[in-house]
C-alpha positions in Angstrom: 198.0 -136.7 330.1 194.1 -138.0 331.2 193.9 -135.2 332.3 194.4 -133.2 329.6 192.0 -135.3 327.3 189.5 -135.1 330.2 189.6 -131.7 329.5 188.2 -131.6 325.8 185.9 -134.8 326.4 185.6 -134.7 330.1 181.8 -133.1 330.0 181.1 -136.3 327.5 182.4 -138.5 330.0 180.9 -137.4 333.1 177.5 -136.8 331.7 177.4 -140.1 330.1 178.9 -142.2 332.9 175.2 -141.1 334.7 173.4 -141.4 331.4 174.7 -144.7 331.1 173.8 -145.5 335.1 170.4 -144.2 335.0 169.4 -146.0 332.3 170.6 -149.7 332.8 169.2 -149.1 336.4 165.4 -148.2 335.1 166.2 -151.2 332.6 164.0 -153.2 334.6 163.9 -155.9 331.3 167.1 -156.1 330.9 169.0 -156.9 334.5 171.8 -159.2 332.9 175.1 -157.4 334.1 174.6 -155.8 336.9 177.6 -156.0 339.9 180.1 -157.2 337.6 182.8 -156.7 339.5 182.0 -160.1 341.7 182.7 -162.0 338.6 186.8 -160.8 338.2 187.7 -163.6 340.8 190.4 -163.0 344.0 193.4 -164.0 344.9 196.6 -165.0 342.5 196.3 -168.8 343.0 192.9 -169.0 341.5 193.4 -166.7 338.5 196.9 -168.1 337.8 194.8 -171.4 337.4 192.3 -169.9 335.0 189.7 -169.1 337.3 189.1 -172.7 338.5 189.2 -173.5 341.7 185.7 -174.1 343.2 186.6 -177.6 344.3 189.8 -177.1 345.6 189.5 -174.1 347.6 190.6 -174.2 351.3 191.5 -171.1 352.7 190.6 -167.9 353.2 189.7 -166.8 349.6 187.2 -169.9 349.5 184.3 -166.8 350.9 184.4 -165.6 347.2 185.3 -169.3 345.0 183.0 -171.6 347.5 182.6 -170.7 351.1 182.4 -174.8 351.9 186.4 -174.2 351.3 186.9 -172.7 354.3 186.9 -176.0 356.3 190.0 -176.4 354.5 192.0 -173.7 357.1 193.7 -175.2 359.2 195.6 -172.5 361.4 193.6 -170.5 364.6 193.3 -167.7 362.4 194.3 -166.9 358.7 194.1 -163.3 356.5 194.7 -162.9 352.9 195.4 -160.0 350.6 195.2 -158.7 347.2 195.9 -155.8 344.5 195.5 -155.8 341.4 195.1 -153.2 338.6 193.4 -152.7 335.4 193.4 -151.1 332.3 197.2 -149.4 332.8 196.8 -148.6 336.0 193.4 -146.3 336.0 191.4 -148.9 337.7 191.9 -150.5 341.1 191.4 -154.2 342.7 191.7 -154.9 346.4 190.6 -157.7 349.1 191.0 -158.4 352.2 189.9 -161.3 353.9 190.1 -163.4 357.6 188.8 -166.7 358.4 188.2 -168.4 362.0 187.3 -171.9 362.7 184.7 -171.9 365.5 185.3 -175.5 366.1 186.1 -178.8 364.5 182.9 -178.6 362.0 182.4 -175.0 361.3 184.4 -172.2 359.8 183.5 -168.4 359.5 185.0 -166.2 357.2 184.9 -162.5 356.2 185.9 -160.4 352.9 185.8 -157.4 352.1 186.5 -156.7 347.8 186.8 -153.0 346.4 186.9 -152.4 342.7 187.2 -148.9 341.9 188.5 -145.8 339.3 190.1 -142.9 341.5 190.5 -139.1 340.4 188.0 -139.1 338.3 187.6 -135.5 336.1 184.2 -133.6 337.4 183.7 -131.2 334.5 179.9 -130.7 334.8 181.1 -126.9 336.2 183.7 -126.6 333.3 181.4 -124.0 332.0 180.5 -120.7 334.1 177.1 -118.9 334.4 178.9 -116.6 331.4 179.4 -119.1 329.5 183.4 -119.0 330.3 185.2 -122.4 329.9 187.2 -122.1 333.9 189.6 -125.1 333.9 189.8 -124.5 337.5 186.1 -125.5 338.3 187.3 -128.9 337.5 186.8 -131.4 340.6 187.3 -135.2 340.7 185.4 -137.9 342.1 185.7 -141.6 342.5 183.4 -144.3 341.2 183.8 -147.9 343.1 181.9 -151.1 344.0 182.0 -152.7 347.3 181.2 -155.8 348.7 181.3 -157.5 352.4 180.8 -161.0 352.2 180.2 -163.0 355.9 181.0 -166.9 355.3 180.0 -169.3 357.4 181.2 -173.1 356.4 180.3 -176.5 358.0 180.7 -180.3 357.8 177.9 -182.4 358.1 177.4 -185.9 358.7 178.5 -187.8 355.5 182.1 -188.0 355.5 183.7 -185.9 353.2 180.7 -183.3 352.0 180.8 -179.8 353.4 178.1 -177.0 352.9 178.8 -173.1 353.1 177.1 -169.8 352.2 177.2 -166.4 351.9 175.4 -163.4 353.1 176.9 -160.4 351.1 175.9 -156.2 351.0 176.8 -154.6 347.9 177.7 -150.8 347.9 178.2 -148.9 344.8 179.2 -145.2 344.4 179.6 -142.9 342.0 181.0 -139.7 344.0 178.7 -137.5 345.1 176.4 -138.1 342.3 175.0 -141.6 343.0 174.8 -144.9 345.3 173.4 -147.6 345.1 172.8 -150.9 348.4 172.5 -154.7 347.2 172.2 -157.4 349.2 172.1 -161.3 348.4 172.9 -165.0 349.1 175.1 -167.7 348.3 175.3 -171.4 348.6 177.8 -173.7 347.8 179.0 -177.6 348.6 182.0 -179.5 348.3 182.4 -183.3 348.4 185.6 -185.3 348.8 186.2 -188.5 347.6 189.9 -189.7 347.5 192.1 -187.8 345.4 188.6 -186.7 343.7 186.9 -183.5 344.8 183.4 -181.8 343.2 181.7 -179.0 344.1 178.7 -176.7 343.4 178.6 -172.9 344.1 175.5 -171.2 343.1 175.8 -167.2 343.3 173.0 -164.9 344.0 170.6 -167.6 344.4 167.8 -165.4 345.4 168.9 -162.5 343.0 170.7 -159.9 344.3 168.9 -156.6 343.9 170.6 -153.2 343.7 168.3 -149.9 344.3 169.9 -147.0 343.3 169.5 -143.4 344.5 170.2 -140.1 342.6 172.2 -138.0 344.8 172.7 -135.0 342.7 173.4 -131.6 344.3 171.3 -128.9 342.2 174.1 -127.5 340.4 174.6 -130.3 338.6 170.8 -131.1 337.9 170.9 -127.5 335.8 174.3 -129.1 334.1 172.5 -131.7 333.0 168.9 -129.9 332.0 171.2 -127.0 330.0 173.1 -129.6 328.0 170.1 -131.5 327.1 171.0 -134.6 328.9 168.2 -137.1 331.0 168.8 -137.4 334.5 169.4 -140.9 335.9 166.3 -142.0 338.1 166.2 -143.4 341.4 165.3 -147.5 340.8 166.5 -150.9 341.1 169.3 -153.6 339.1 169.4 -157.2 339.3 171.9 -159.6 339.5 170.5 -163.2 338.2 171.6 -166.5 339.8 174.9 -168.7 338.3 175.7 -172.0 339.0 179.7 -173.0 339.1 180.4 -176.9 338.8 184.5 -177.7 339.9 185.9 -181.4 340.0 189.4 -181.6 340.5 191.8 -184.1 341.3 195.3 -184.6 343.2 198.0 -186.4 342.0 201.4 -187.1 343.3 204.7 -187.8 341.9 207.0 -189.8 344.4 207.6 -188.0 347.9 207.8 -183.9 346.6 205.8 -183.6 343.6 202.0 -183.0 343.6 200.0 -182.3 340.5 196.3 -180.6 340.8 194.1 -180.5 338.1 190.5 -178.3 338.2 187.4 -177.8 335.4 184.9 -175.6 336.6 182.4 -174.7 334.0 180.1 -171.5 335.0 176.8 -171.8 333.9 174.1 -168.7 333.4 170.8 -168.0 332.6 170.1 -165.1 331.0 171.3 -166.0 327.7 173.1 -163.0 326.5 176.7 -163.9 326.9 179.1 -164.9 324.4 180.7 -167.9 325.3 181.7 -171.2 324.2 178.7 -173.6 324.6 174.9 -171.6 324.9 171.2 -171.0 324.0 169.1 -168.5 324.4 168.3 -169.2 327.8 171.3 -170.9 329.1 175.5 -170.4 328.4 178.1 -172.6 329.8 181.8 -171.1 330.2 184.4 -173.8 330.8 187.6 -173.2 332.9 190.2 -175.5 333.3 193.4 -174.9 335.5 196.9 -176.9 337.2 199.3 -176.7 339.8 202.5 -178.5 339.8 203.8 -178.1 343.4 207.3 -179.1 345.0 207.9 -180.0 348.6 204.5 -178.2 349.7 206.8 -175.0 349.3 207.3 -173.9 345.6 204.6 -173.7 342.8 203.7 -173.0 339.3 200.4 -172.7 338.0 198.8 -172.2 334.2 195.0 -172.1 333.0 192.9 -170.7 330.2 189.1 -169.4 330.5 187.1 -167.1 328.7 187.1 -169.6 325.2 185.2 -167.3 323.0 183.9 -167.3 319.2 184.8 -163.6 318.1 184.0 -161.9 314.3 185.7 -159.0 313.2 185.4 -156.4 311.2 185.6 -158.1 307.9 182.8 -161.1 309.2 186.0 -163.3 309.7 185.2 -165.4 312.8 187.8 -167.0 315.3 188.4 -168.8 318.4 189.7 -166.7 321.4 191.0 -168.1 324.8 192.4 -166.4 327.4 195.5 -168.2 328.7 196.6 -167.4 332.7 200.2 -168.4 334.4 201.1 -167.9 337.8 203.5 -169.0 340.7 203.8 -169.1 344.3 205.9 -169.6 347.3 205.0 -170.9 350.7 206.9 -171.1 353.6 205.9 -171.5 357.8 202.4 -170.4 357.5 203.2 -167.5 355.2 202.1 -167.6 351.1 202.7 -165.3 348.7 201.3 -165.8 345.1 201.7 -164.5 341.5 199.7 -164.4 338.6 199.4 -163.0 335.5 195.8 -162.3 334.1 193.4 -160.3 332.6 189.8 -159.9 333.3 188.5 -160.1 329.4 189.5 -160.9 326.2 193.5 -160.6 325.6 193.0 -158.5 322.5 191.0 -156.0 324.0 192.3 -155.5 327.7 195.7 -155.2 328.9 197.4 -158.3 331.2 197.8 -157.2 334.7 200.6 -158.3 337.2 198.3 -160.1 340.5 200.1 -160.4 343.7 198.1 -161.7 347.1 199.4 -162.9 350.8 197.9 -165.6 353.4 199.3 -165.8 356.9 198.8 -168.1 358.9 198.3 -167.3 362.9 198.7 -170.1 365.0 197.9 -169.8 369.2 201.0 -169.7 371.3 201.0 -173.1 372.9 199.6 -173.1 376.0 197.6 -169.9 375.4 
């Protein structure tokens, strides 16, 4: 069925997929939203709690929420997974991630996060040099962001505060027609105090730049000059810092029952973005999330995000919120987690089913 649409609007597509790339990329005054895919979150506990846990982060997913989380593992080694997908299926969400304490004060961590559309129609040779529509010169391609994050986590000397960061490479590709290397920095903190915990996480703190290369073959350069269409130009995106505040707090409920509670409110600074408190200059996007957990083995989780002021066609303007549930089972050093979420507004995108694992290794004793 796509690709029988593809067929009839498959040369609109293509083309203006690279229309579209070359022009925010040369946008060098307008850098808001580049490397996107960083902000749709991993792992099922997190987004089954709206997005919110940069304070109470402690395993392996804490490289991407706040590296200082990764003090928080306590096994010799531990690996997580996800999936996801998007938009019925046509887009894909993966990562993969392994953290190591070093010692008693430090914790490194690696992820790896692929966001990507697969099978993509390649109709720029739908037409022949006689001017023949030839279904068969139809190829595909795929178009996907990367990212490799290395983590490093420590404690320092006050009791209770931890400091992290991130060192992350960026690779973006859009089959053989484009690619594009980024590289940038994070920094983050947690602080304990009691059943109290707060944290910072600031992303892209030196902005992350992107420089994209035009890597088409010549065939396609005369696709593009004989249907009147500009070719996207080798130059450069950037990704502007964020700032993520988290408190959260434990509770507990006799012997079995815990209770955690998380706000996280992301602020930016580019003031372009629709959300519920902002300026021209600065926007602040609250998240707020909870766990209810029983014996340290069974969990439910709920949390809304994304709190938006929409208008519609007829000028009639309303509150939107995007609401998140999830669930997740744990049991001798193995997790596995459930949540169902979207990465937008809930009238516009579809809800996706989330599923991620965490082992846990521990050494053989005496090893």
């Amino acid at each position: 069925m796509i690709l029988e649409r593809m067929r009839i609007v498959g040369p609109v597509v293509c083309i203006g997929l690279l229309g579209v790339l070359g022009n925010e990329a040369s946008a060098q005054d307008a850098p808001k939203y580049s490397n996107e895919f960083l902000a749709i979150g991993v792992g099922a506990r997190a987004l089954g709690m709206g997005y919110s846990l940069t304070a109470a982060t402690e395993d392996v997913t804490a490289g991407y929420w706040n590296p200082a989380g990764l003090m928080g593992v306590r096994s010799d080694l531990q690996v997580g997974a996800m999936h996801s997908e998007y938009f019925a299926g046509i887009a894909k969400y993966d990562f993969i991630g392994i953290a190591k304490p070093l010692d008693s004060v430090s914790t490194l961590g690696v992820s790896f996060i692929r966001f990507g559309v697969d099978d993509i129609p390649n109709t720029t040779a739908l037409i022949d040099n006689d001017g023949n529509i030839d279904y068969d010169r139809i190829t595909t391609f795929t178009a996907a962001d990367h990212a490799f994050l290395i983590s490093y986590a420590r404690k320092l000397g006050i009791p209770g505060l931890r400091v992290g960061g991130n060192v992350k490479v960026i690779y973006r590709k859009v089959g053989d027609l484009a690619n594009a290397w980024g590289f940038g920095l994070d920094a983050a903190l947690q602080y304990n105090k009691g059943d109290w915990r707060f944290a910072a996480m600031a992303r892209d703190i030196t902005t992350t730049f992107n420089a994209w290369t035009n890597t088409l073959d010549q065939a396609t350069i005369e696709a593009f000059q004989r249907t009147g269409n500009e070719l996207p130009e080798n130059s450069t995106e950037l990704t502007l810092p964020r700032l993520v505040l988290g408190v959260a707090r434990g509770f507990r409920f006799g012997e079995k029952v815990t209770l955690l509670a998380e706000l996280d409110i992301e602020n930016t600074f580019d003031g372009e973005r629709n959300t519920l408190v902002g300026t021209s200059t600065w926007s602040m996007d609250p998240r707020f999330g909870l766990e209810v957990g029983y014996a340290n083995v069974v969990f439910v989780r709920a949390g809304v995000n994304n709190g938006q002021f929409v208008t519609d066609i007829t000028g009639d303007r309303s509150f939107n919120l995007q609401p998140n549930i999830g669930a997740g089972v744990r049991i001798k050093g193995i997790s596995v987690d459930y949540a169902l979420t979207d990465i937008g507004n809930s009238s516009v995108a579809l809800y996706s089913n989330v599923f991620s694992l965490k082992f846990d290794i521990f050494k053989r004793s005496g090893s």
